[in-house]
N, C-alpha and C positions, 0 to 999 in steps of 0.2 A: 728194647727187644721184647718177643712173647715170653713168658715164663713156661717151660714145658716143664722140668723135671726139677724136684731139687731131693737134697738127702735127707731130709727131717720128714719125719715116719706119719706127719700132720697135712702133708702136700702142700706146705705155704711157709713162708716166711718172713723175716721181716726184715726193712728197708729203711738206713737213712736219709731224708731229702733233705736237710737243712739246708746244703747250697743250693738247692732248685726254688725252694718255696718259704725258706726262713724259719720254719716251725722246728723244734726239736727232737717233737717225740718221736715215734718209729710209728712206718705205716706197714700192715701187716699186708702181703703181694699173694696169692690164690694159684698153683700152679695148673696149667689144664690139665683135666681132671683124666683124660682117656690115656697121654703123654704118660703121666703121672703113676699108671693105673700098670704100665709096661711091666714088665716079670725082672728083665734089667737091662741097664740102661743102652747095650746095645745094639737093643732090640730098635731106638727110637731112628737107626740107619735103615731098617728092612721095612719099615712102614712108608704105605704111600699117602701124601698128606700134604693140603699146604693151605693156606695162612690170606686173609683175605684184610686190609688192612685202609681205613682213611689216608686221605693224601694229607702230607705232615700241616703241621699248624702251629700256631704258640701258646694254644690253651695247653695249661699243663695239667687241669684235672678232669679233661676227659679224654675218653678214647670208644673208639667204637670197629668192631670187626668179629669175624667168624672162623672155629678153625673148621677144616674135613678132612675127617680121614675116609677117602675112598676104598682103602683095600679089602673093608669088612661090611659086611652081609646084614642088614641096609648100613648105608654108607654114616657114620657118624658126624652129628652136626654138632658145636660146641658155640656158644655165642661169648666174643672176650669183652671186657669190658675193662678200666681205668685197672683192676686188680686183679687182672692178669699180665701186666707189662711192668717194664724196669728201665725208665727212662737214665741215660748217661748223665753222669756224674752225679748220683745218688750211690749208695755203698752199702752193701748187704751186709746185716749184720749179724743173723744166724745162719749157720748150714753153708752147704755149697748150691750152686743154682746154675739149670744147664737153659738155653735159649734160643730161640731161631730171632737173629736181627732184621728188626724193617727198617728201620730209621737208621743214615750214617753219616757222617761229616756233616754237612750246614744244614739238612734236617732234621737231626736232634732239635730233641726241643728245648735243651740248654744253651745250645749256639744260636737256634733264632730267638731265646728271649735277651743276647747281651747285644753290646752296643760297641761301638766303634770308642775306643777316649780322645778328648780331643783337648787343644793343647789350651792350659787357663793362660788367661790375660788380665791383671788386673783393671778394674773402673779408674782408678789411680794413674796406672802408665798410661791409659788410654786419651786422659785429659791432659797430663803432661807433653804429650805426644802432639795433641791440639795447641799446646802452646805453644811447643818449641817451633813449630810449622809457621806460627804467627810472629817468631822470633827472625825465622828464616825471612818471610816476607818484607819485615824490617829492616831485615841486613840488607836487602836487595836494592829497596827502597832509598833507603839512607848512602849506598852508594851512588845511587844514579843522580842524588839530589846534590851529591858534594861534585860529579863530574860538570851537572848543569849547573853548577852556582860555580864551575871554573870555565866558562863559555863552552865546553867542546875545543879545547883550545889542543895542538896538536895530537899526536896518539893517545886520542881520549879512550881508546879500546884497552890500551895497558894499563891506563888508571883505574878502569874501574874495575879492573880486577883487582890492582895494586889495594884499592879503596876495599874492596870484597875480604882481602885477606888482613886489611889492617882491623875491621871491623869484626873478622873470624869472633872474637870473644865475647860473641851476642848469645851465639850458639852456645846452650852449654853441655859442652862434651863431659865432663866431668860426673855432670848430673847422674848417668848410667852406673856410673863405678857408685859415686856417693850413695845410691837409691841402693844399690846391689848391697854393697858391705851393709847398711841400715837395715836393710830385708832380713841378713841375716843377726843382725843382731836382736832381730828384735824373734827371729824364731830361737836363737838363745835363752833369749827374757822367758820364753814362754815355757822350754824344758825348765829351763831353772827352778821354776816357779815351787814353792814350796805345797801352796794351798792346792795342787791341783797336779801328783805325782802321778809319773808316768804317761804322761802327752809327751807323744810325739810329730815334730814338725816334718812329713815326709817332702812337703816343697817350699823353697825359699821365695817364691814367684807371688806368691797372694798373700800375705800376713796381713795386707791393711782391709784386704777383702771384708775380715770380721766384722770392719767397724763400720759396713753400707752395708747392713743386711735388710729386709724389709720381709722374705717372708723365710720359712723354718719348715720345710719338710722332715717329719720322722716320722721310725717306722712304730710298730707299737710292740713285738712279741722282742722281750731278750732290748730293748730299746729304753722303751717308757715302762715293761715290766718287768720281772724277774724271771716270769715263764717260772715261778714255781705255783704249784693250786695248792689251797687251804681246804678243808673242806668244812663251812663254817654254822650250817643252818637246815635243820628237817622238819621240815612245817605237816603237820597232818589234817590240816583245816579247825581242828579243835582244841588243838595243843601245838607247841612248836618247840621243838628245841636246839638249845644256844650253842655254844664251845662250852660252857660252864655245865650243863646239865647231861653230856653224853652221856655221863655211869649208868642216868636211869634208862636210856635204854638198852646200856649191858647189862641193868637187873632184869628187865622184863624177857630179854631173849636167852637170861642164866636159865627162869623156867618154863618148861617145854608148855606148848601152846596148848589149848583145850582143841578139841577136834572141830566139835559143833557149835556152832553159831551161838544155838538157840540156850543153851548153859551160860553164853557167855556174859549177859549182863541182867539184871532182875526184872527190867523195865522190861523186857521183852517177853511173848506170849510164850511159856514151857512146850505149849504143845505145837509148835513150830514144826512141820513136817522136816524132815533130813533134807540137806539141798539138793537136788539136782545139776550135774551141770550145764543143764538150758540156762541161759537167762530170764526164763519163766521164771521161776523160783520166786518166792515173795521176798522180798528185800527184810534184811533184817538189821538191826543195829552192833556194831561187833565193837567189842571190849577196846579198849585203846591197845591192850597188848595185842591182840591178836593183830591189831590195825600195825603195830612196830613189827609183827613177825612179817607180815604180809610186805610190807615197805621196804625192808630191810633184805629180804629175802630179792623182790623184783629187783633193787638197785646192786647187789651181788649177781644176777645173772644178766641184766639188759647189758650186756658192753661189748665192745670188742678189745679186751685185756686179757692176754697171756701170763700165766706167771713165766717166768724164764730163772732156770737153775744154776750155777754156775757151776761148772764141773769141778768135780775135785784138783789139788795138786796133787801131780804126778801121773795124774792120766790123763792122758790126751793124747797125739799123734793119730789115733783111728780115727776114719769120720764118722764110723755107725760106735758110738757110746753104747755099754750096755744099761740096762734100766740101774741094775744095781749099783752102779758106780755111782751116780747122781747123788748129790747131799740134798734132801728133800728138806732140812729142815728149814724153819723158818726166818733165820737169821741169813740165810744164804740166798732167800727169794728176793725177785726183784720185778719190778712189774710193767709192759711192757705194750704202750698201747698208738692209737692215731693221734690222740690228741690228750694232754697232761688232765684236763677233766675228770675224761676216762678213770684215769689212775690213780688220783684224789679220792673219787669214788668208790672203789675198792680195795684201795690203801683204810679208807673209812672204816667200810664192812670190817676189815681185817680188825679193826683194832676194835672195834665195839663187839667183836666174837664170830662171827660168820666169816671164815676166809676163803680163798678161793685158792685150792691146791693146784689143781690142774686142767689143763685146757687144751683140746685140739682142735678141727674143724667141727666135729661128729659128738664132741661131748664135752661138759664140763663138770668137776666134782668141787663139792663145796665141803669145808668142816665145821660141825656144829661147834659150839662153846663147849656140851660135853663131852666134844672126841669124838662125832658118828661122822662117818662120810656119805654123804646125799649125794649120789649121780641122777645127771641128767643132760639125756639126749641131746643136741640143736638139730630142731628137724629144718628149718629154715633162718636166714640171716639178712635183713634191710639195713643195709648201712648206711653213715647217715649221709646227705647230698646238701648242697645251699640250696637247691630249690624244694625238699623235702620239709627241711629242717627238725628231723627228725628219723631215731632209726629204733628196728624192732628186733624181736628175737622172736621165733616157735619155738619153745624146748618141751621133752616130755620127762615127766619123772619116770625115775625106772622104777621106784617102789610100787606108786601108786597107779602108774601108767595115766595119770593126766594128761592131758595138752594145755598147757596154756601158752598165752599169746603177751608176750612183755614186751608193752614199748617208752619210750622218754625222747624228748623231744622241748624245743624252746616253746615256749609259753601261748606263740601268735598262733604255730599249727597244732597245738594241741588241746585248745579251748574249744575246738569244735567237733573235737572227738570226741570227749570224757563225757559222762553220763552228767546233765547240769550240776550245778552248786553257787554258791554265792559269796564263794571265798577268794578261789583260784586268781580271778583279776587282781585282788586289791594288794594281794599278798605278794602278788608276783614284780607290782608295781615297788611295795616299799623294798623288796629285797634289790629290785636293781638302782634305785634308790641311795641303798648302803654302799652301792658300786658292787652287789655282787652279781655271776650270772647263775642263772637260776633253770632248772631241769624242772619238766611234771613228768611223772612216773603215773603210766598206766598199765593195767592188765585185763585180758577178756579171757575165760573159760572158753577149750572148744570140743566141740566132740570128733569121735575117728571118723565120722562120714563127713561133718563141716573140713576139718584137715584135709582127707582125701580129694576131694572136690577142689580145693581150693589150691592144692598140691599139681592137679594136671593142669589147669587152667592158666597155673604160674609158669608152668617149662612151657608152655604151648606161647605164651606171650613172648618168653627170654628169648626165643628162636624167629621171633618175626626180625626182617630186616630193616621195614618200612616202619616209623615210628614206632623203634624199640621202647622208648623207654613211657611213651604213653602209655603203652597198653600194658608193659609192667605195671604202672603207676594205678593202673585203673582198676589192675587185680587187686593190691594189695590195699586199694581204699577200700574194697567190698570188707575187708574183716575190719577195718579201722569205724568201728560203729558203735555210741554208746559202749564206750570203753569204762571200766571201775576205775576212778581215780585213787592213788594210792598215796601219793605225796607229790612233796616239792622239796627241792634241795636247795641250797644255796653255796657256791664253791667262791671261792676270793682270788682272784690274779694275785700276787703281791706288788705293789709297785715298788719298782727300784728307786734308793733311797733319796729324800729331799725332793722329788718328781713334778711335786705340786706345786712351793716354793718358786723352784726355776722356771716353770712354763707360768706363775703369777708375774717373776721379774722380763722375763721377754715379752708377754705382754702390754707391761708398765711402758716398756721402752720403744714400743708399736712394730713390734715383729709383728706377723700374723701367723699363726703355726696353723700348718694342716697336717693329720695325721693318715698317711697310707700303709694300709698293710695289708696282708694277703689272708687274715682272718676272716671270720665271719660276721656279718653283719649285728646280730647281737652282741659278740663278745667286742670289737671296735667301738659300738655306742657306750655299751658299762666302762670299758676302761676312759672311754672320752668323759663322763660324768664323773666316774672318780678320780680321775687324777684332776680334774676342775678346767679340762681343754674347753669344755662346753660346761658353763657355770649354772648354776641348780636352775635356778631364775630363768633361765634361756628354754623356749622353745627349740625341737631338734624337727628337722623336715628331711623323713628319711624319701629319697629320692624311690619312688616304683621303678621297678624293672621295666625295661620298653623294649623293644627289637623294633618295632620300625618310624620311620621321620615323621609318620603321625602320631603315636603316641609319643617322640621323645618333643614335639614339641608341644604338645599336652599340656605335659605335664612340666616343662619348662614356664609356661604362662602361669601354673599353677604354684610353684615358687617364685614368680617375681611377685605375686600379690603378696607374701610372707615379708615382714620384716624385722632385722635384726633377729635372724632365726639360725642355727646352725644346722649346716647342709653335711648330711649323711646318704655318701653315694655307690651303688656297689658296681665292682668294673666291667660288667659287658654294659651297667644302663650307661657308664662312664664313654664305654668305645664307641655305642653308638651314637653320642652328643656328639663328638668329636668328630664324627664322620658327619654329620649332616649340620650340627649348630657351634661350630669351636667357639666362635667369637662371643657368643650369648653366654655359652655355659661362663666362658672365661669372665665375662662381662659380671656375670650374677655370682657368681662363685666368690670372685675377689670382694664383693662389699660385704661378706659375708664375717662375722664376728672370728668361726670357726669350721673348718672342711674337715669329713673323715673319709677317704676311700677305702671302703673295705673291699676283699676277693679280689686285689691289684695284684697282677703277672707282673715282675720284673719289671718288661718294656713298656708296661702302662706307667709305672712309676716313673721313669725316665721323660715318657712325654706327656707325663704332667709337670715334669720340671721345666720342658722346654715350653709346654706352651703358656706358664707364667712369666718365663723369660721373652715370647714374643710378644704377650700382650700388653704387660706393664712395663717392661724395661726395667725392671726392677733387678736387683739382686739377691737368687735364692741360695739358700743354704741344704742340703740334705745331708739329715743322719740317719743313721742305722747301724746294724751290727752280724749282718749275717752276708751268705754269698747272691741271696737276692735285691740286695739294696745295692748291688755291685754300679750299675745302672745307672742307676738313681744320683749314686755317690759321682758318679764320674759326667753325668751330665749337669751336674748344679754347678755355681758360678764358685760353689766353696762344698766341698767336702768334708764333713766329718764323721770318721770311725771309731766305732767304741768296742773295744777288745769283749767279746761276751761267750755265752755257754755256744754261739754256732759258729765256734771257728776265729779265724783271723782274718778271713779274706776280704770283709767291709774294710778293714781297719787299715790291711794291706795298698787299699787300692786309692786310701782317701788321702787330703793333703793334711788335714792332721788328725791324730790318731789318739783318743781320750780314755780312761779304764770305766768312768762314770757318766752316767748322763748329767749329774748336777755340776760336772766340770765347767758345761758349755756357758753358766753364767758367767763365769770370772773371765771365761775363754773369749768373750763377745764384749762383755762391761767392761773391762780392764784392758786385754792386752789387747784388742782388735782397737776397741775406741781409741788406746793410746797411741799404737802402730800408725791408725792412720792421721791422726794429727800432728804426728812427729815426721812423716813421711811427705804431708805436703806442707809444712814450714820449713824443712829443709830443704823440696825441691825448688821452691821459689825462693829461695835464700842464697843457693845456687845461680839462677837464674840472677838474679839481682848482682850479684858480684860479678857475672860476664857484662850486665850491663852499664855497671858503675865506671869500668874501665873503658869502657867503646864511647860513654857518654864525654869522658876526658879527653880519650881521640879525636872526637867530633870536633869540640872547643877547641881544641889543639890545633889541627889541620884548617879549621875555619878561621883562627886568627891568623895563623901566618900564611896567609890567601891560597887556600884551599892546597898547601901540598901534602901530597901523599905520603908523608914521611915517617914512620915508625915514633911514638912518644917514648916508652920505655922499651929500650929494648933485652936482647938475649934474659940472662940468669935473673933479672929483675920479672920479668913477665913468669916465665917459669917456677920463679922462687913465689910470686904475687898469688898463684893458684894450687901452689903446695906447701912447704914450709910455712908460709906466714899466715897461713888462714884456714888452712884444712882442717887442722883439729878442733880448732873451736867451733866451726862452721857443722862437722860431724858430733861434733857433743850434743848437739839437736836431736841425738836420737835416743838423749837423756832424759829432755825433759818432758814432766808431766803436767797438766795444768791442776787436776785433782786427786786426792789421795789415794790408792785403790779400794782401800772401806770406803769411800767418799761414790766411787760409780757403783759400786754395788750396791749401796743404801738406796742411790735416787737413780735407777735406770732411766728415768725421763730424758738425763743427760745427752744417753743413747742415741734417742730421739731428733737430737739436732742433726747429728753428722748422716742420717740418711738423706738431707737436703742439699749433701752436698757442699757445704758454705765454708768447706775450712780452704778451699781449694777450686777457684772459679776463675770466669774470667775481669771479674768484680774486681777480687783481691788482686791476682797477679796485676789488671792496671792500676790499683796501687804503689805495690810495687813497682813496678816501672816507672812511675812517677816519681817515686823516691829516687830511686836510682838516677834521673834525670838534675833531678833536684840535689843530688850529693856532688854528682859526677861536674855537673854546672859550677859549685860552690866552689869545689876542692881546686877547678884550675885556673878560672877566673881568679878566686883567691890569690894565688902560688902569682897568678900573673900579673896582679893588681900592687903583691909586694915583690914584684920585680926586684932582684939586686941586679948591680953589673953583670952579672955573667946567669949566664944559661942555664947552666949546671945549678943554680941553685934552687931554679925552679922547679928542674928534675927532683931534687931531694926534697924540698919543702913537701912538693904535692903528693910523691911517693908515699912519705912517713904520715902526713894527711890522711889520706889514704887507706896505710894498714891499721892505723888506729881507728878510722872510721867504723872500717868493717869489725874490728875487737869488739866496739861497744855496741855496733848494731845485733850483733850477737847477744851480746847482754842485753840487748833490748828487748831482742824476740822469745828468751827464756821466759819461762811462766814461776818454773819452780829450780831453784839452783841445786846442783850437784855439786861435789866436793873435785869429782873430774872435770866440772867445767869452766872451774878455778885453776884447775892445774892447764887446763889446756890453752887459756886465755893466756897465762901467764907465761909458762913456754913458748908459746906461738911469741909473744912480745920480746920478750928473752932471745930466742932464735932472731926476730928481727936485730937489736941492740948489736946483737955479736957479730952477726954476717958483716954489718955499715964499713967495721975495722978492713973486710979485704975487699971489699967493692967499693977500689980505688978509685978505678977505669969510669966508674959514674956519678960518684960522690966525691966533693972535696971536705976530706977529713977537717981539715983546719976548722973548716965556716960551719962543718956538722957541731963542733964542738961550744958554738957561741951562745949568748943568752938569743942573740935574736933569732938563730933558726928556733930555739925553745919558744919565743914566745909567737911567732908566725905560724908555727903547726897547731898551738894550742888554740890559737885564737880562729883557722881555718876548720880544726875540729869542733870546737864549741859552736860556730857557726854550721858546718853540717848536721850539725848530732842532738844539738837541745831543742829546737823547736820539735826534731820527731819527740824528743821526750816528752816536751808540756802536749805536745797533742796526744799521744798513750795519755797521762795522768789525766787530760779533762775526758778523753773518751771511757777511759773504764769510769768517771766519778759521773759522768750524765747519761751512760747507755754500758752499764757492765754486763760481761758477757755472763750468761746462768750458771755456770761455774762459779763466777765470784762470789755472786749470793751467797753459795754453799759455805764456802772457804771463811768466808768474814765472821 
């Protein structure tokens, strides 16, 4: 909506947007100023006025429109701009605030920047899904082969259904349930986890997802850093000072400044005329203090930073507070600004002696170190833009009635302002360097005719319709001229902890991370060097802004020529690659070491998830922590949230949910690698047990000339897929092959299972051969030691059989459990006991002799050792990279 009216005696206020745009700080909102101006408030019914307004869009940092009031004598034009409106779901967080809405239901621009969620499927089910299809195929096949190897001989239609359902246990039905309870066990594993408290698993459907990751979208504010600012370094071209040396410049601002220039250092001429404020004047050399008064003084007034008071207890209930009421003092200030910077900044000032008491549109007062209050006017306010990168202030003093002209700004647009030097570059470079971001501070002297002038010139610009913001821009470059340089600052992100560590170990293990966030392009590059996303050594290739298909493809040829460089891009050059080159960007993008999108909208974030998802087929991960990565979180192949200072709604919306970013190692190394190699040994382990039995079927029905007859039937088949094998078959989702210190030391580990290789169709026809090869053994066997009767074949090849599958089990563990003992041996035990009342198909008598004992043994040592000697030569002539570790 427009902001017309609010209650704070300042006509503006401030807004939270962390769910719109991820940032934490408060943006201060401008109410129109005529609305604003009403006698009381309902007056703002009896005015005739309306509202001229762009058609909606998804950029959420601009806006463009006009208000008029027609009923007054000439009619009032107002021009609105990004800070006069109040986009939904942002929450005001001083005053009340009154509005006329433009924007409602799916034109908000919170509703078109979300996404639809859409339902995850893991890469895991997807392939098991491709087998089982291949399993079905078989089943089909293998009937039609048993009805044509029985001529077609009567009602061959009934056999080969008869033949369809005898073979049913190709299929493995079981697999769903086994995978399901595993899924969840292993999001169990993952709360449990001691190293890495308070994850949580919000879906049971992707745990193996962890372990095929290939790329790593994160955001960077409240993500990769703490979102708190340090404020660590004041360079004055001749001097610079550290964290360690502030005090001297709260000695030099304890004593008051000298007036004149020309007293202030000896080297200089005594008879120095008094300065004027032309910039005629002859330049003179000024003391270093005067130079800390001066510097000290522009970075206390360039901002846009409110103090904000907290009202006392016990008063409250009114909305108009009176003055007195307010606790002014200083332990009760808190400071309140667009961007944490800001606040650092003047958080600074305060503690080095200059503070800043109080703030409205129209004026700001400062307090010296010795007690005096300094007011001064703002006669005008440039705030800062991404396409600016830089903002200013007019303020005048009231004592002395000066004008000056304060501005700060990043380093690229403010080197061509400042009156030369041969510092500014080199300085600017090592402090981003150290990872910090770094401000120049300038000022120009003006006089009441240059203001005046340059005063109409601006409201005559503010009210054109037709390329507003040019002809702003083009006023207020006339005073940006041969500016006095005053300093440089250096302020520190802090990164959240271990930061560098973890983005070294996803590395190691060939993630690729890209970093998107909705910052600024300076601040995205420094945090990308310090936390080491883009390593010192590495070239960065920040991407020019383009708007049309001839420049984006420019400048596209202009980074393929780059190599091994990291690409820094900001989101409209980003929207319009997409629109005219997806395939290229995606092409160049991916061989890239490291991506940073900086000034990303929500929905850009989301479809840069998907469009790595359609060009690689890869599997991406997104993190974040705020309600703009909402998106992003719900379109990646895997989701993770991290509980931070902007809420809970990333964390809410993801499929797991971590308190630290340094979680995501162990989250990825350990439980995701382990999840999905326990997940596809158990599903073909499954699979191979519906096979082993349908392989005995086969043999069966093929010896006694192809009839359709059932081999084991009722509680025997039943008992053969639960009781006698389930548990040791699900203890597979115990084991691990290496230690968890063991993946976290060597992530290269990592590295394999994005190939896919634990779970192919390589290995399952392995398996299946095994299976053919047990299933072969076990009833030939049983039928080779034929006794007189029938029934004993039944039992021999039965007990064959569930012992086979015991130790196949024991075969495929890597690393034993003390439950995988217990399970083997129950499952066995369970067998032993049952034999006593499965009369109806066992004959007790002959179960009880040495020779069914030595006929199972010797049909089991014939299924079971040669896989063993073939395990023991294959790990001793081709071990898998785990072993190495372990040995």
């Amino acid at each position: 909506m427009v902001f017309l009216r609010t209650s704070e005696k300042a006509g503006s206020c401030f807004i939270r947007t962390d769910q719109l745009d991820g940032e934490t700080d408060w943006k201060l909102k401008v109410a129109v100023s005529c609305t604003q101006r009403l006698p009381a408030l309902g007056d703002l019914f009896s005015i005739s006025a309306y509202v001229y307004a762009q058609k909606p869009q998804l950029d959420i940092h601009s806006f463009e429109g006009t208000f008029t009031r027609e009923d007054s004598e000439p009619p009032i034009h107002e021009s609105l701009s990004i800070e006069n409106t109040l986009w939904a779901g942002t929450v005001v967080a001083s005053g009340t605030v009154i509005g006329v809405v433009i924007y409602t239901g799916k034109e908000t621009r919170s509703v078109m920047n979300t996404s639809n969620p859409k339902n995850k499927v893991g890469l895991l089910d997807l392939e098991l899904n491709h087998l089982t299809k291949a399993l079905f195929v078989a089943l089909v096949a293998l009937s039609v082969v048993m009805v044509t190897l029985q001529g077609f001989v009567g009602s061959w239609c009934r056999n080969l259904f008869r033949f369809l359902l005898l073979f049913s246990y190709i299929i493995p039905i079981s697999l769903r349930v086994n995978l399901d309870m595993g899924k969840a066990a292993y999001g169990w594993m993952i709360m449990k986890d001691e190293s890495i408290p308070g994850t949580v698993v919000r879906t049971s459907t992707i745990p193996e997802e962890l372990g095929r990751l290939v790329y790593l979208l994160t955001d960077k504010t409240g993500t990769l850093t703490q979102n708190e600012m340090v404020f660590k370094r004041l360079h004055l071209g001749t001097v610079s000072y550290g964290a360690d040396t502030m005090d001297e410049i709260q000695n030099h601002l304890m004593n008051p400044c000298p007036q004149a220039p020309s007293q202030a250092s000896g080297n200089s001429a005594s008879s120095a005329p008094p300065r004027k404020a032309q910039s005629s004047a002859p330049k003179v050399r000024k003391s270093v203090r005067s130079r800390v008064h001066e510097a000290v003084k522009a970075i206390a007034l360039c901002h846009n930073v409110s103090p904000v008071y907290e009202p006392r207890a016990g008063v409250g209930g009114e909305a108009e507070r009176t003055e007195a009421d307010q606790d002014f003092s200083d332990g009760n200030r808190t400071y309140q600004a667009a961007s944490p910077d800001e606040v650092a900044l003047v958080q600074w000032t305060e503690s080095v002696g200059l503070t800043l008491v109080s703030r409205d549109l129209a004026s700001m007062q400062l307090r010296t170190p010795s007690g005096q209050i300094q007011t001064y006017s703002v006669l005008q306010m440039f705030p800062f833009t991404s396409e600016s990168k830089r903002m200013g202030v007019i303020v005048r003093d009231e004592s002395t009635a000066e004008i000056t002209f304060y501005m700060k700004g990043a380093d690229v647009a403010m080197s061509t302002i400042v009156q030369y030097n041969d510092w500014l570059e080199e300085e600017c470079g090592n402090m981003a360097r150290e990872g910090l971001r770094t401000l120049v501070v300038a000022k120009r002297a003006l006089t009441e005719e240059q203001y005046q002038d340059f005063e109409s010139r601006y409201s005559q610009a503010k009210l054109s319709l037709h390329d507003r913001a040019l002809k702003v821009a083009a006023v207020i470059e006339s005073l940006e001229r041969e500016m006095e340089l005053l300093c440089l600052t250096g302020v520190e992100d802090q990164l959240q902890a271990d930061v560098r560590p973890t983005l070294e170990m996803l590395r190691n293990a060939g993630i690729k991370i890209w970093m998107l966030t909705g910052d600024k392009l300076e601040t995205a590059t420094c945090i990308a060097k310090s936390s080491h996303l883009v390593s010192r050594t590495q070239d960065i290739h920040v991407f020019r802004p383009v708007t049309t298909r001839g420049e984006a493809h420019l400048e596209l040829n202009a980074f393929r020529r780059k190599h091994d460089c990291a690409l820094v891009i900001p989101g409209d050059s980003l929207e319009v690659c997409l629109k005219y080159y997806e395939h290229e960007l995606a092409e160049l993008a991916c061989q890239c070491p490291a991506v940073v999108c900086c000034r990303c909208s929500p929905t850009q974030k989301a479809r840069v998830v998907k469009l790595l998802q359609r060009h690689t087929g890869r599997r991406t991960c997104a993190v974040g922590d705020g309600g703009n990565d909402v998106s992003m979180i719900q379109a990646a192949d895997c989701g993770i949230g991290i509980e931070g200072k902007e809420g809970r709604q990333a964390s809410l919306a993801a499929d797991f949910s971590i308190t630290q970013f340094r979680h995501i190692g162990r989250l990825l190394m350990v439980h995701g690698r382990s999840s999905y190699k326990r997940s596809a040994a158990l599903g073909q382990f499954v699979m191979h047990r519906g096979l082993i039995i349908s392989t005995m079927q086969a043999v069966f029905s093929s010896v006694f000339y192809f009839a359709s007859v059932p081999l084991y039937q009722g509680f025997l088949m039943v008992g053969y897929a639960t009781i006698y094998t389930m548990f040791p078959v699900f203890s597979l989702v115990l084991d691990q092959d290496v230690k968890p210190e063991m993946a976290m030391l060597y992530p290269e580990l990592y590295k394999d299972l994005t190939k896919g290789r634990s779970l192919s169709f390589k290995t399952f026809l392995v398996w299946v051969l095994i299976s053919i090869y047990q299933g072969g053994i076990l009833m030939y066997g049983a039928l080779l030691l034929f006794e007189s009767e029938f029934v004993h074949v039944l039992a021999i090849s039965f007990t064959a059989l569930i012992l086979t599958e015991l130790l196949m089990v024991a075969l495929t563990v890597r690393t034993w459990h003390w439950l995988m003992v217990v399970a083997e041996v129950l499952s066995l035990g369970c067998y032993v006991a049952s034999l006593a009342f499965l009369n109806e198909y066992f004959d007790v008598a002959f179960i009880t002799t040495v020779t069914f004992v030595w006929k199972v043994s010797a049909i089991t040592m014939v299924s079971c050792l040669p896989l063993y000697v073939l395990k023991y030569l294959r790990r001793k002539l081709s071990p898998p990279s785990y072993c190495k570790l372990t040995s």
